[in-house]
N, C-alpha and C positions, 0 to 999 in steps of 0.2 A: 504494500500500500504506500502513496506518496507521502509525504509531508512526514510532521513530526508523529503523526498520532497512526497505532498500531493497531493491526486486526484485534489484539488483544484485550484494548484500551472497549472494545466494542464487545468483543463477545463474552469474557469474562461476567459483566455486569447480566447478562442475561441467560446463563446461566446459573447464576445466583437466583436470577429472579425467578428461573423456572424450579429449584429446590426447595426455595421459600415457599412458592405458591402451592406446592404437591403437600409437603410437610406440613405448613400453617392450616392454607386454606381447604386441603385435601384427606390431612394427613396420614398423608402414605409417604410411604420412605422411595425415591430411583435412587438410582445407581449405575454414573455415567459407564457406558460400557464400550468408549471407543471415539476416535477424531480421524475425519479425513477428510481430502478435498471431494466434493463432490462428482461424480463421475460423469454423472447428464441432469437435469434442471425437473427430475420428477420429485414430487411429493414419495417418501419410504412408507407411508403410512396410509388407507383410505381417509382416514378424516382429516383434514389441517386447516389453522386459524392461520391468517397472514397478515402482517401489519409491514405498510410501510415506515420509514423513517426517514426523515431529512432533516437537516440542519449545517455544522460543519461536513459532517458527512451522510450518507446515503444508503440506503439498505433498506433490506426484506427480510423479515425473522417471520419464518413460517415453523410454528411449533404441532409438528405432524404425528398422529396417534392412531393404532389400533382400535377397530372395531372395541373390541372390550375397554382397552381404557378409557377411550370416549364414554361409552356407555357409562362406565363404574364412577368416573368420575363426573357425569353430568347427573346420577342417582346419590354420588353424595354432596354435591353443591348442593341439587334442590332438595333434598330431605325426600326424594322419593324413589323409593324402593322399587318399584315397579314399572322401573324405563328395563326392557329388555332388546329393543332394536333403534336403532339410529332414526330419531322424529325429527318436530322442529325444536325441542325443548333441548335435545342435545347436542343439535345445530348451534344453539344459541347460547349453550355454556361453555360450548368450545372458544366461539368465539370470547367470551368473557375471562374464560380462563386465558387465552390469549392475549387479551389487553389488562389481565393483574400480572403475569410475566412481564410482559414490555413498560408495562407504568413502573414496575419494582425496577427495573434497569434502567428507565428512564429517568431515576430519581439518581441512580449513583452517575448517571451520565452527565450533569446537569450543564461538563464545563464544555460540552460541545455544544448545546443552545441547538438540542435537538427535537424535532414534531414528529407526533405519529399520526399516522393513518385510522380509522376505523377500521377496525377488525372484517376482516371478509372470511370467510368457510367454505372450503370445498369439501364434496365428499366422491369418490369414486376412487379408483384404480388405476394407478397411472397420468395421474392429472401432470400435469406440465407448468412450472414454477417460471416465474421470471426474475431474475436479479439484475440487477445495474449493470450496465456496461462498465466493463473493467475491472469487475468483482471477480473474486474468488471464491464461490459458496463452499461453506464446510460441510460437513453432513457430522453430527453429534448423536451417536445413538444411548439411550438409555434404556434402561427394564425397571418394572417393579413390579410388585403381586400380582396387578393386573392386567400384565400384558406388556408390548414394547412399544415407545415413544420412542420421537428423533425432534432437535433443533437442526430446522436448517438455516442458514445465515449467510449471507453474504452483506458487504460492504464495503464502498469507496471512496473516497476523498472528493469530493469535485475541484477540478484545477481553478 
């Protein structure tokens, strides 16, 4: 990445944000299980929240989940037991749970004078991600009880 400020300066804080928010607001324990460059621009997961960012710099934090964690964790947001397939209610905590991630990093982020995006959700197989130009997306895989999650991330500097 150009300038002074590092891929790390960026993804660090949103990974924080994504164990605070499983632990706190979930809590359920992950356990990152792996870092790499991304190898083609698809979602790892059928369900994913995507938030843009801009500010100093530029990026996509797409926080992508299994069928089941989705589920598990949109049954214990809303206190209801009885989500067993992917609706709109768990359309819409993804998303949520998606933007208490990026606001928790948004907050240690503050000296980049960065904006996010409204959360957007896909759900299918194979969905196709977009990053900035001149990103390098990571792909961050995790697991917990309920199945496997991934941060994907990419970010740029703009010249």
């Amino acid at each position: 990445m150009a300038n002074d400020i590092e891929d790390i300066d960026y993804i660090n804080p949103v990974i924080a944000g994504l164990e605070e928010a499983f632990n706190i607001q979930l809590n359920c324990k992950i356990e990152r299980i792996g870092l790499g460059l991304m190898e083609n621009n698809q979602a790892l997961h059928p369900v994913s929240g995507i938030i843009g960012i801009s500010g100093k710099g530029v990026g996509t934090v797409v926080l992508s989940m299994s069928e089941s964690v989705a589920i598990k964790a949109a049954s214990t947001m809303l206190l209801d037991p009885g989500l067993v397939e992917i609706n709109d209610d768990v359309m819409d905590a993804v998303g949520e749970i998606t933007n208490i991630v990026c606001g928790g990093a948004k907050a240690k982020l503050a000296r980049f004078h960065l904006s996010m995006s409204l959360p957007n959700v896909l759900c299918g197989t194979n969905c196709r991600l977009h990053f900035p130009q001149n990103s390098h997306p990571i792909s961050i895989p995790f697991k917990c009880v309920w199945g496997p999650l991934a941060l994907q991330i990419g970010f740029t500097v703009p010249k």
